[in-house]
Residue frames as qw, qx, qy, qz and C-alpha x, y, z in Angstrom:
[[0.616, -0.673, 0.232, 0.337, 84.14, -48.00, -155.16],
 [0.371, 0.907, -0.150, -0.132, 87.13, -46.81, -156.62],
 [0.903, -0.097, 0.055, 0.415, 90.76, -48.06, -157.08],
 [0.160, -0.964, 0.033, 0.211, 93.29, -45.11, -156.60],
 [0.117, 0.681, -0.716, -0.099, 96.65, -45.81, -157.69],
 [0.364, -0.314, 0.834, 0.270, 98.71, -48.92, -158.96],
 [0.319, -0.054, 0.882, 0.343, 97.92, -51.25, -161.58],
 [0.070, 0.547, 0.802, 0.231, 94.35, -51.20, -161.36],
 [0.091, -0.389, -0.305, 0.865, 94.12, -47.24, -160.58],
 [0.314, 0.224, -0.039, -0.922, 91.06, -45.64, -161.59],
 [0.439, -0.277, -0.714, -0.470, 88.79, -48.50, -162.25],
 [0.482, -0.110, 0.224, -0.840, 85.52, -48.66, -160.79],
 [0.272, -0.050, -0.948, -0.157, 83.98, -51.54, -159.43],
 [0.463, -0.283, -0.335, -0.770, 80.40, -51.69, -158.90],
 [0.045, -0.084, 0.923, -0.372, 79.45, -53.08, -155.25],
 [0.227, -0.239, -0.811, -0.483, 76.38, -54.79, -154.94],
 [0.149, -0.575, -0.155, -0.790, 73.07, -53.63, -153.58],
 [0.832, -0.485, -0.215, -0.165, 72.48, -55.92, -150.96],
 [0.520, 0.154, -0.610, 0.578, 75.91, -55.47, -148.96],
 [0.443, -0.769, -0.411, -0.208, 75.69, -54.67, -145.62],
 [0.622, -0.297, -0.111, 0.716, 79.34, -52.77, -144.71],
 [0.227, 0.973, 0.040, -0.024, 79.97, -49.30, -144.95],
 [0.757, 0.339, -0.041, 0.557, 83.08, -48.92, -147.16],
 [0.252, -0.560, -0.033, 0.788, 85.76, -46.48, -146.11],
 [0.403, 0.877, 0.174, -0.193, 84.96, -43.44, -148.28],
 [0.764, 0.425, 0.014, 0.485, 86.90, -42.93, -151.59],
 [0.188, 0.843, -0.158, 0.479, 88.10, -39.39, -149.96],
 [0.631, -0.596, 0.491, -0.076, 89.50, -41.30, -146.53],
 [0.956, 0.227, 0.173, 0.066, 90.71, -43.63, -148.57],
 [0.473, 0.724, -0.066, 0.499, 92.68, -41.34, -150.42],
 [0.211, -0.848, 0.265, -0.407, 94.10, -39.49, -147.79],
 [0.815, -0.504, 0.221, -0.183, 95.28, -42.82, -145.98],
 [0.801, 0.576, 0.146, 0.067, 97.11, -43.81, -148.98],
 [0.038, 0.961, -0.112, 0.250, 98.42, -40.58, -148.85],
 [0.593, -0.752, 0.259, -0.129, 100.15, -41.23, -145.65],
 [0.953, 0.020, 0.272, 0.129, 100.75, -44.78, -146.27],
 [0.683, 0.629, -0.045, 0.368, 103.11, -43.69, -149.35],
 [0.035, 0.897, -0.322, 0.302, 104.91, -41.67, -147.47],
 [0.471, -0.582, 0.629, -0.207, 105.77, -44.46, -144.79],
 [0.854, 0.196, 0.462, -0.134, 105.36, -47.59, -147.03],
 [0.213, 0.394, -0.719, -0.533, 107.30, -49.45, -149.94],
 [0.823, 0.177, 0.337, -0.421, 104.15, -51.60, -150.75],
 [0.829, 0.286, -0.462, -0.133, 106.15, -53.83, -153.26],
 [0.409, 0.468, -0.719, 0.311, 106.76, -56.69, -151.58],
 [0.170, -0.181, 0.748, -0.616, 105.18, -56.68, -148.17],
 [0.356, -0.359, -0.798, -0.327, 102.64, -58.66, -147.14],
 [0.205, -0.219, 0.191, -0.935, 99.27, -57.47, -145.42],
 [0.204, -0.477, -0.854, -0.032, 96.20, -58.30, -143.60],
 [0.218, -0.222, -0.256, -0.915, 93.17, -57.13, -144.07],
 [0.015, 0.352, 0.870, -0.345, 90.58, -57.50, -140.94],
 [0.305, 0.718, 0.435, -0.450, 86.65, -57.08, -141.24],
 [0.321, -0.067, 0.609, 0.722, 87.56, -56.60, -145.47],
 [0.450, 0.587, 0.359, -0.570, 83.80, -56.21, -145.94],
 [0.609, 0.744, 0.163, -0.224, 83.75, -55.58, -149.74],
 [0.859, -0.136, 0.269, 0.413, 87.53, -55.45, -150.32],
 [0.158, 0.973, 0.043, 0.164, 88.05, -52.03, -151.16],
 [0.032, -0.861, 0.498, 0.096, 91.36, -51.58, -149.31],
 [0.643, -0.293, 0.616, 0.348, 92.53, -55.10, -149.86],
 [0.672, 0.546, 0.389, 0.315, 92.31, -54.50, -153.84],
 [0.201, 0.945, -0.219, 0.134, 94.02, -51.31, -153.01],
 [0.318, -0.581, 0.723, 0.195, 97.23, -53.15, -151.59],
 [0.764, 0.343, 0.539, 0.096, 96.43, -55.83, -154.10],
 [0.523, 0.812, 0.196, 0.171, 96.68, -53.15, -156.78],
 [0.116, -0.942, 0.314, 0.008, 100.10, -51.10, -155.13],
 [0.450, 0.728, -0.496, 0.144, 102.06, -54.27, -155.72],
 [0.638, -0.527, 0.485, -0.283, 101.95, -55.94, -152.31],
 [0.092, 0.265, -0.952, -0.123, 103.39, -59.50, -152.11],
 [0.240, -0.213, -0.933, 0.163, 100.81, -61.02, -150.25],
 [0.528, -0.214, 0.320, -0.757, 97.02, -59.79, -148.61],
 [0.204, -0.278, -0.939, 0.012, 95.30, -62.08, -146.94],
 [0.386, -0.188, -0.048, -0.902, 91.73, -60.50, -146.31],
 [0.054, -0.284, -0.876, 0.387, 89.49, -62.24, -143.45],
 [0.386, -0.122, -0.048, -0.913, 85.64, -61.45, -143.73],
 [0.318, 0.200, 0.841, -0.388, 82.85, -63.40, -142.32],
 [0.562, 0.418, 0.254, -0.667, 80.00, -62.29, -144.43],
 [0.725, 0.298, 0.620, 0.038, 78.73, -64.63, -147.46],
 [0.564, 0.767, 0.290, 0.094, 77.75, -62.33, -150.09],
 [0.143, 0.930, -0.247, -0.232, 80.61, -59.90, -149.33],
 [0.524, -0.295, 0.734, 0.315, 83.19, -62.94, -149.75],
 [0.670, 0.189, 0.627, 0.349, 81.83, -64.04, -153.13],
 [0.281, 0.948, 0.003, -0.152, 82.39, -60.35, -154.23],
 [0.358, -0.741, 0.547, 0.156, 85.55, -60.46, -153.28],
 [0.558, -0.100, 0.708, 0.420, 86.09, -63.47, -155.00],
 [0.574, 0.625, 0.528, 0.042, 84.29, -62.38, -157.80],
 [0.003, -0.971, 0.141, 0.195, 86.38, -59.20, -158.26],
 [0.213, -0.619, 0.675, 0.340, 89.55, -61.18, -158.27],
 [0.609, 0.106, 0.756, 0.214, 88.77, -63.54, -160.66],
 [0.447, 0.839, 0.268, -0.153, 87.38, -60.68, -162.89],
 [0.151, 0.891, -0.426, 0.047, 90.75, -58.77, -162.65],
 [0.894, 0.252, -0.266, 0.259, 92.92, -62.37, -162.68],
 [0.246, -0.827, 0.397, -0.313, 94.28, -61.77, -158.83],
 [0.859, -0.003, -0.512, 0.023, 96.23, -64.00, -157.62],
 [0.470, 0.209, -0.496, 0.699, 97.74, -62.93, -154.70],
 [0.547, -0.255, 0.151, -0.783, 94.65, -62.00, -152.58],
 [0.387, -0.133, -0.912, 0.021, 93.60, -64.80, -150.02],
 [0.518, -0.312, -0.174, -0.777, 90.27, -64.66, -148.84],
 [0.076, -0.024, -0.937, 0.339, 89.67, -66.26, -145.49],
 [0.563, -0.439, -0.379, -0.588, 85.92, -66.88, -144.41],
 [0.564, -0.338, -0.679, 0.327, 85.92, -66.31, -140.65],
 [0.306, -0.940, -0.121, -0.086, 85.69, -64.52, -137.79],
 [0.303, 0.764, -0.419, 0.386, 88.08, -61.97, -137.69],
 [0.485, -0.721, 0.361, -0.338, 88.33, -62.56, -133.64],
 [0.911, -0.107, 0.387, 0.093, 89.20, -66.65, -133.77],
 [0.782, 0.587, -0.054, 0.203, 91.45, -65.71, -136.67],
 [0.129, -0.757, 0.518, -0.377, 93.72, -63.14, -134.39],
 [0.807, -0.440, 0.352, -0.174, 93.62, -66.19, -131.88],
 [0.946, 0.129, 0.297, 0.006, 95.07, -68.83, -134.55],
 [0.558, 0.805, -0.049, 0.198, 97.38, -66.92, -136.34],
 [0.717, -0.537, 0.232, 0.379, 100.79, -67.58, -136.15],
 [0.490, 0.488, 0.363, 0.624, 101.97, -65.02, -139.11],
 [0.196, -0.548, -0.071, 0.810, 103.65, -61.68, -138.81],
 [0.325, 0.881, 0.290, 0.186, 101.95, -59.02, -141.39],
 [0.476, 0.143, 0.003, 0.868, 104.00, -55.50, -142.37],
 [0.316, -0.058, -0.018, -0.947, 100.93, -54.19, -142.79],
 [0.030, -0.502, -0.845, 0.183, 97.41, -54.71, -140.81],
 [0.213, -0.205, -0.269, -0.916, 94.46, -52.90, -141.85],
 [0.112, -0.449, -0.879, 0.112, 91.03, -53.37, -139.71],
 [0.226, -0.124, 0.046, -0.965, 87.85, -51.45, -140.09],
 [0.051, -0.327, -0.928, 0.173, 85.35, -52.87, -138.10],
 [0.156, -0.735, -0.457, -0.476, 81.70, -51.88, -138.38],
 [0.046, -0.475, 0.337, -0.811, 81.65, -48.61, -135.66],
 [0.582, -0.502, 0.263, -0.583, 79.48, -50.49, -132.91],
 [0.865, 0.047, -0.496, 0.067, 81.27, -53.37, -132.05],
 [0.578, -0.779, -0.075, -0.232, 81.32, -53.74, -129.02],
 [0.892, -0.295, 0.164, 0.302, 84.97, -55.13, -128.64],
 [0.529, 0.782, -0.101, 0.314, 86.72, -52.64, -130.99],
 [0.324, -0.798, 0.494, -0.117, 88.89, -51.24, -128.07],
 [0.844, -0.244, 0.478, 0.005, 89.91, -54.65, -127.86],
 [0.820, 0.565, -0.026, 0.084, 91.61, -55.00, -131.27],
 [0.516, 0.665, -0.471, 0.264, 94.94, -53.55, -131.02],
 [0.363, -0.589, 0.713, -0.114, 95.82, -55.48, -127.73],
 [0.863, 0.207, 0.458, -0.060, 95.07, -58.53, -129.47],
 [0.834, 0.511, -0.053, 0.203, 96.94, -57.94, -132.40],
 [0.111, -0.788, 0.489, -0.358, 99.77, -56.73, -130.04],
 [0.547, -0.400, 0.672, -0.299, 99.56, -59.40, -127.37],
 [0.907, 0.162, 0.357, 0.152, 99.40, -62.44, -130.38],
 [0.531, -0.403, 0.486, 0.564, 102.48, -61.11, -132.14],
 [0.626, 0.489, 0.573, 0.202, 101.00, -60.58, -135.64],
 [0.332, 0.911, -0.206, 0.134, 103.40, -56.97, -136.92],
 [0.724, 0.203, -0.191, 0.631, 106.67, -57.32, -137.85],
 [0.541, -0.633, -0.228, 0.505, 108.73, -54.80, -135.63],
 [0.087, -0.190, 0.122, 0.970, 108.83, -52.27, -138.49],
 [0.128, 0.582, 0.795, 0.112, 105.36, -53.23, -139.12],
 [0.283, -0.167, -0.012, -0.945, 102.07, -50.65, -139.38],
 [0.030, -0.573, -0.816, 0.064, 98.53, -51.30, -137.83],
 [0.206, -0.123, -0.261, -0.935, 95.54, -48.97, -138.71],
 [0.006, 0.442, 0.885, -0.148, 92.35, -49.17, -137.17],
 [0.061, -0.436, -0.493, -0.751, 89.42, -47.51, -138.72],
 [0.258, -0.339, -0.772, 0.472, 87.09, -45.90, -136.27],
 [0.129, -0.874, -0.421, -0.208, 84.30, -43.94, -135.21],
 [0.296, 0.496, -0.365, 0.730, 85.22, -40.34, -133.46],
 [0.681, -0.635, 0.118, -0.345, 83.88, -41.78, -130.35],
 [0.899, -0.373, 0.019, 0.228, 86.50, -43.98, -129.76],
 [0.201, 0.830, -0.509, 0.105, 90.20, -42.66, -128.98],
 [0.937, 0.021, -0.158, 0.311, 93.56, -45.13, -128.91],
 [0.308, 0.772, -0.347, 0.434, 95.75, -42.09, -127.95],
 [0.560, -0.567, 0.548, -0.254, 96.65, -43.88, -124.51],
 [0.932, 0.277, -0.198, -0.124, 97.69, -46.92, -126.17],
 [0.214, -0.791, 0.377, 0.431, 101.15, -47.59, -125.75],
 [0.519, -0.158, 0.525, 0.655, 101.77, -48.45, -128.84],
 [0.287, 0.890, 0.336, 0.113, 99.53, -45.41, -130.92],
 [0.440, -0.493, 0.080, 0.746, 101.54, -43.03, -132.35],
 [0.079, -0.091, 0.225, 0.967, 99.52, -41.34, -134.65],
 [0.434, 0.608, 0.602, -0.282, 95.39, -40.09, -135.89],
 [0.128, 0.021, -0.356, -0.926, 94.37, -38.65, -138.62],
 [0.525, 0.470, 0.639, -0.309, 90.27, -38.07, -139.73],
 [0.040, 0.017, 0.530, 0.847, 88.82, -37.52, -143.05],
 [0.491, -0.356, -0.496, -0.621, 85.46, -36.77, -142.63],
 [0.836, -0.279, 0.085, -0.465, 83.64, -38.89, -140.31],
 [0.941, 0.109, -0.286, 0.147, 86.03, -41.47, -140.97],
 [0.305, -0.782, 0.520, -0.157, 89.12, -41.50, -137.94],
 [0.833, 0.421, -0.342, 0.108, 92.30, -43.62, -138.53],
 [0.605, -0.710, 0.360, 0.024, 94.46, -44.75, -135.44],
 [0.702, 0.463, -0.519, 0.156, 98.13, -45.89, -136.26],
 [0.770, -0.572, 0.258, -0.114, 100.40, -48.50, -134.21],
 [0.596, 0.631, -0.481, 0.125, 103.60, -49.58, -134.36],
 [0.858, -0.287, -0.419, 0.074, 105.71, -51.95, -132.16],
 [0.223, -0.932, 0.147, -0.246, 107.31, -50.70, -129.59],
 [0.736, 0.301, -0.492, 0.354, 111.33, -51.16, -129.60]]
């Protein structure tokens, strides 16, 4: 995986063989970024990262300057990448929960500017993310939410979706609170 822009832009970090997520691809990545920049002053805000898997996009807000990610994964080995990454590159501002993402939404009592989630594509509850992160209160009211997604599922009836984009194979719903 790659690191695209800020601090740590253009380094390559070497995931290990035995993971079992499929990263977003460096060319969705890029493109999302893309966007992001256009609607985002990433110094400063603080973000959560659901289903982080390997920590590819938290190390990309990590690396733009954010104040604050907090990145939630469940899986062993991909957590002590994660931790292993930041401690390589002397993060400090990455917090790494170990849980399920779903009891985390429940418990959380912290607004986010920015919410990133790319659950694995057959979960069976995916639809189910953005009322949940709607109906527990967790974006500020100029906030963003992204949800990665297969192009079998669509969010355009949402009411609070108000934009797609794909790169590939890879499809990116946006949400935003509705004033």
């Amino acid at each position: 995986m790659r690191i695209i822009s800020g601090k740590y832009k253009g380094r390559r970090i070497s995931a290990p063989g035995n993971i079992t997520v499929r990263p977003t691809t460096d060319f969705a990545k890029e493109g999302l970024f893309n966007l992001l920049n256009n609607r985002i002053d990433f110094e400063g805000i603080d973000v959560l990262d659901l289903f982080a898997g390997i920590g590819s996009i938290s190390l990309e807000f990590v690396s733009r300057d954010c104040k604050s990610v907090i990145s939630i994964e469940q899986n062993d080995r991909h957590c002590n990448f994660i931790r292993k990454v930041c401690s390589e590159l002397k993060i400090t501002n990455l917090s790494l929960l170990k849980t399920d993402v779903f009891k985390f939404i429940g418990s959380c009592h912290t607004q986010f500017d920015m919410i990133f989630a790319d659950p694995p594509y057959e979960l069976e509850k995916i639809a189910e993310i953005p009322d949940l992160i709607f109906s527990h209160n967790l974006l500020k009211t100029d906030g963003l939410f992204v949800l990665e997604h297969s192009a079998k599922h669509t969010f355009i009836n949402h009411p609070n979706f108000v934009d797609h984009r794909h790169y590939g194979n890879v499809n990116f719903s946006f949400f935003e609170v509705k004033k």
